[in-house]
N, C-alpha and C positions, 0 to 999 in steps of 0.2 A: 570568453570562448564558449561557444554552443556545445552542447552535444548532440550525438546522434539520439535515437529514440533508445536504440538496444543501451547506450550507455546512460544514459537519463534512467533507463529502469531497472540497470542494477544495481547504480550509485543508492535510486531511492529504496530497493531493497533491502539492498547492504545494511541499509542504515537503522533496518525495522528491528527489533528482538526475534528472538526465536517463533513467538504466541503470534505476534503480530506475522510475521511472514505468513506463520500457516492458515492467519484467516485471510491473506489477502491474496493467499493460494487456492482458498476454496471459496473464497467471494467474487474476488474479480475475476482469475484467471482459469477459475473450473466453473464459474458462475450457477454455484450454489447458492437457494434462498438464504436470506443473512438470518431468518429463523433456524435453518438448522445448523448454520454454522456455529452461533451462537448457542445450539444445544450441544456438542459436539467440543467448543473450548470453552464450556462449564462460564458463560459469560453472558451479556443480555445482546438484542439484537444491535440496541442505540450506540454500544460499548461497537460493535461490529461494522456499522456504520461508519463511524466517527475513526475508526481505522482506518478504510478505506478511505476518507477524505481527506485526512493529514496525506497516504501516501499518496493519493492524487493533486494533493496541492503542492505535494514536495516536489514530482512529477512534473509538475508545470513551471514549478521555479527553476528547473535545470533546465529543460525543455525550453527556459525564453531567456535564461543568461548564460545556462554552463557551470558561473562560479560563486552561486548564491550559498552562502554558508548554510549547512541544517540549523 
């Protein structure tokens, strides 16, 4: 079963910790430099990155089956 995109992005939300949501609130979706996101959750930028790619890869695993387990 697919999902929609709104539901593919709250599944992979859902799925983030607290830390992680808020930099992938202020990386992707406020598109803040990952420098000062990175200054901001006491973390480095690669650490910031490397967030963002997991939830964009999880993002695409829902996005292309639906029922891809985390």
């Amino acid at each position: 079963m697919r999902l929609d995109a709104e539901q593919a992005i709250q599944t992979a939300y859902g799925e983030l910790s607290a830390d992680h949501q808020a930099m992938v609130d202020a990386y992707i979706f406020a598109d803040q430099p990952a420098a000062d996101v990175a200054q901001e959750r006491n973390t480095t930028e690669a650490n910031v990155h490397q967030v963002a790619s997991r939830f964009r890869k999880r993002l695409r695993e829902l996005l292309d089956d639906g029922d891809t387990p985390p």
